[in-house]
C-alpha angles and dihedrals in degrees: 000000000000120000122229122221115267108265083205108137133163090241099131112237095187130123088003124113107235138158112247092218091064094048093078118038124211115251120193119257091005157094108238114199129185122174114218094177129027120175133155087247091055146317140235124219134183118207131189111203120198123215108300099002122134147154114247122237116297142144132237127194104232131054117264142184133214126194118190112236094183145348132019125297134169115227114198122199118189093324098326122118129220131188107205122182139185111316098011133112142207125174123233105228113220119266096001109117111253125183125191126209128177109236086185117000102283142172135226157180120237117198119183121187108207095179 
């Protein structure tokens, strides 16, 4: 896995009507990530996958939900696997191990409750 540079910028978002999929651009042969909300009570992170890109099996402490913007991706959840695809949901359980693969290049919305 090669891990793309953080798209995270000070340009304010707020108060502006945007489509989330243009907010985080493919790069080849990389994960591209960009945060659009971090509190202290959660945060909120696009990421942008290329073909055959994942994230290898981890933990986090606190529940969190990702919702494909785009593409195909296979979740897995302590050893389930899931196929998502554009416009679909599943929500990554605390402390249970999760991986994600692109089964085609994809985008997607991370959302992580803290609180």
């Amino acid at each position: 896995m090669t891990y793309g540079e953080s798209q995270k910028d000070t340009n304010n978002l707020s108060g502006q009507v945007i489509k989330l999929v243009d907010l985080v651009s493919y790069q080849e042969g990389s994960i591209v990530s960009r945060t659009i909300i971090d509190k202290e009570t959660g945060t909120l992170t696009l990421f942008a996958f290329d073909a055959g890109q994942g994230l290898s099996e981890h933990t986090a402490p606190f529940d969190a939900l990702v919702y494909l913007l785009d593409g195909e991706a296979e979740v897995t959840i302590s050893g389930k696997s899931l196929n998502l695809i554009e416009g679909q949901m599943v929500i990554l359980p605390a402390n249970q191990p999760h991986a994600l693969r692109a089964i085609k290049r994809f985008k997607m919305m991370l959302v992580m409750i803290k609180s």
